[in-house]
C-alpha positions in Angstrom: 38.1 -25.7 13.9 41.6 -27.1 13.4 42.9 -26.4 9.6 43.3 -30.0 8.9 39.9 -30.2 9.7 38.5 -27.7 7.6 40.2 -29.1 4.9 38.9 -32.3 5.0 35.3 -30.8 5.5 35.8 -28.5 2.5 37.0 -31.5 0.1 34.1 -33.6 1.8 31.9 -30.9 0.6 33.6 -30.6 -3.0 33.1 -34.1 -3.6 29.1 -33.8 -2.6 28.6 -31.0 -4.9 30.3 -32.4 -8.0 27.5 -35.5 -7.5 25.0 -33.3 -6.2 24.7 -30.9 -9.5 22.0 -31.7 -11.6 22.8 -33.0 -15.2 22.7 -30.8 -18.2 19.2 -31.6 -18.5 17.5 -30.6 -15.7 20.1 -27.5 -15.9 18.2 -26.3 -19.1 15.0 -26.6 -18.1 15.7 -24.6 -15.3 17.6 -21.8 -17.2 14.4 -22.0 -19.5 12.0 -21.4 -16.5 14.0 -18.5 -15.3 14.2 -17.0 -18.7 10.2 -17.2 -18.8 10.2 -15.0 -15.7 12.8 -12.8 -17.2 9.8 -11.7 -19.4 7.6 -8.8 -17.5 4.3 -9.6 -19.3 5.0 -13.3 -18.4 5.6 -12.2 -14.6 2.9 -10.5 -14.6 0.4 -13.4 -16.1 2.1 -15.3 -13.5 0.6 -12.9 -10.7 -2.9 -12.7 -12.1 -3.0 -16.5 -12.1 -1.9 -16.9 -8.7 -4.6 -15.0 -7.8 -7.5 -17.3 -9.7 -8.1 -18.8 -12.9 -8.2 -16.6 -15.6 -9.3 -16.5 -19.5 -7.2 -15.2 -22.1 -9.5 -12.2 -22.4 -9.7 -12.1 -18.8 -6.1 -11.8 -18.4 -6.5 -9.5 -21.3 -8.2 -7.1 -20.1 -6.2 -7.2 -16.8 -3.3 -6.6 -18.0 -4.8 -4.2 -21.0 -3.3 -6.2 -23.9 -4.3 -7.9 -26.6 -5.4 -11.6 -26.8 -3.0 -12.5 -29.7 -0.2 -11.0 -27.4 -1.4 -13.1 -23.8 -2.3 -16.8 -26.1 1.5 -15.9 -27.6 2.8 -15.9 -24.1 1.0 -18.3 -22.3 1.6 -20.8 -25.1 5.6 -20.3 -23.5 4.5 -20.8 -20.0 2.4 -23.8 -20.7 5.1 -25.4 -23.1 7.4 -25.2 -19.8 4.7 -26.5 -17.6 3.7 -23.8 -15.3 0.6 -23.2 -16.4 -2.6 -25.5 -17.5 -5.7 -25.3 -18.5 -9.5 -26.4 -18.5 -12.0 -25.9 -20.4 -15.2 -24.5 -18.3 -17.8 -23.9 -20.2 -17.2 -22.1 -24.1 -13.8 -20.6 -22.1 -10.5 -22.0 -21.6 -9.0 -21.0 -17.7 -5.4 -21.4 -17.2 -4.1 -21.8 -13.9 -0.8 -22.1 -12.4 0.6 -25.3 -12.5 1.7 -25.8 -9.0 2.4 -23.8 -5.9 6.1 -24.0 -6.6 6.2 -21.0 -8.9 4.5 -19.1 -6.3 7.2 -19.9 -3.9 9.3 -18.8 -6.3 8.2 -15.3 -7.0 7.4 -15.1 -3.0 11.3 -15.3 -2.0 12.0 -12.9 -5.1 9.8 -10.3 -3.5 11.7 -11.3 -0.2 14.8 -10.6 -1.5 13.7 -7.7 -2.9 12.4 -6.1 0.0 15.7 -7.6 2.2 17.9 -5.8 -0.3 16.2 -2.4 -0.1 16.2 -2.6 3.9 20.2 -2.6 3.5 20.5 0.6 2.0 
């Protein structure tokens, strides 16, 4: 590739991303997300609930913490929409939200293990 080429590629490309970034917006409700999962009880809720829908006590007991502590935190994840929940029966299940945030954690563990083949 000529270097007049690659030059007009690379202020093709300049101009895309400038439009291509999201606005401030959806910038902080991203940063928000990731700071969720920068939380290791949070990741871990995350996990169990990927697994199957869990109770607060459920999840609770999984994790061997209290119920005050899990409601605290899954009030955060719900508030930035990746979890829900349904009542089923006299208990309240939370779920994840979507798939996406299992996609999520899937390439971290990806990376995770690519990095540590490196060494």
């Amino acid at each position: 590739m000529s270097e007049q080429n690659f030059e007009m590629e690379h202020q093709q490309a300049l101009h895309n991303l400038k439009q291509d970034l999201p606005d401030d917006t959806d910038l902080e409700a991203m940063v928000n997300i990731f700071k969720a999962f920068g939380d290791m009880t949070r990741v871990k809720i995350i996990l169990a609930l990927s697994e199957t829908p869990l109770s607060v006590g459920e999840i609770a007991d999984t994790l061997d913490m209290s119920q005050s502590s899990i409601s605290h935190q899954l009030s955060i994840l719900k508030r930035l929409n990746l979890v829900s929940n349904a009542r089923r029966g006299r208990n309240i299940h939370y779920r994840l939200s979507d798939q996406h945030i299992i996609t999520i954690f899937n390439q971290t563990k990806e990376h995770i293990i690519e990095d540590d083949n490196d060494f």
